[in-house]
N, C-alpha and C positions, 0 to 999 in steps of 0.2 A: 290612950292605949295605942299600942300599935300595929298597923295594919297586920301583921302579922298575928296577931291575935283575934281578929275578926270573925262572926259568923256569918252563912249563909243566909242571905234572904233578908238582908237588916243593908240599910244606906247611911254611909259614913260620910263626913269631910273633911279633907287635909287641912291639918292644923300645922305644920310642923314637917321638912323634910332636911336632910344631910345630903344637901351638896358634894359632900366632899366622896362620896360613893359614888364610883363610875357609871354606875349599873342606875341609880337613881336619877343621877344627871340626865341621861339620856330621856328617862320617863320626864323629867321638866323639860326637857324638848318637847316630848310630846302633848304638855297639857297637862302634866300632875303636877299643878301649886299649889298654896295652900290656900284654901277656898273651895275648891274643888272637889265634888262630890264623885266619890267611888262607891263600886258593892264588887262582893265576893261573888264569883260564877261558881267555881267547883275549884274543888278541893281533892287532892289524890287520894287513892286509900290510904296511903301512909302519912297524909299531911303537907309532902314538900313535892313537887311544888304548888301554887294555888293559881286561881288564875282569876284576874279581877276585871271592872270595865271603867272608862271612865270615858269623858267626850270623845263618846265615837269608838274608842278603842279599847278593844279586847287582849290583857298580857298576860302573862304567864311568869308569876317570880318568883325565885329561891325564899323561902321564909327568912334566912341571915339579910336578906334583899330588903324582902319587904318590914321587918325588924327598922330600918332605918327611915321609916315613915311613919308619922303620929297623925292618930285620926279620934275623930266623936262621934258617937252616934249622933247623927238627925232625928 
């Protein structure tokens, strides 16, 4: 599935991410590989954008963003 798809209050881990997105690269700088366990913080009222945690850090990404990251529930 993909992160972008995710519920609140449920722990995923990154199976699967697209390098070739600018916006994702940067989050594999910061500790989003696959392996790596994320959760959903909050969600906008309208859905975009969401905003996740994962070692230590707390983002904020477009759903077209996070769409380019594949995760599993734990």
């Amino acid at each position: 599935m993909q992160l972008s798809q995710i519920k609140k209050d449920g722990l995923f881990r990154v199976t699967k991410v697209n390098p070739g997105n600018e916006c994702v690269s940067c989050l594999m700088a910061l500790g989003l590989v696959p392996g790596q366990h994320i959760r959903l913080t909050h969600e906008a009222p309208l859905g975009d954008p969401i905003a996740v945690a994962f070692s230590g850090c707390h983002m904020s990404l477009r759903l077209c963003d996070a769409a380019e990251v594949e995760v599993e529930a734990v």
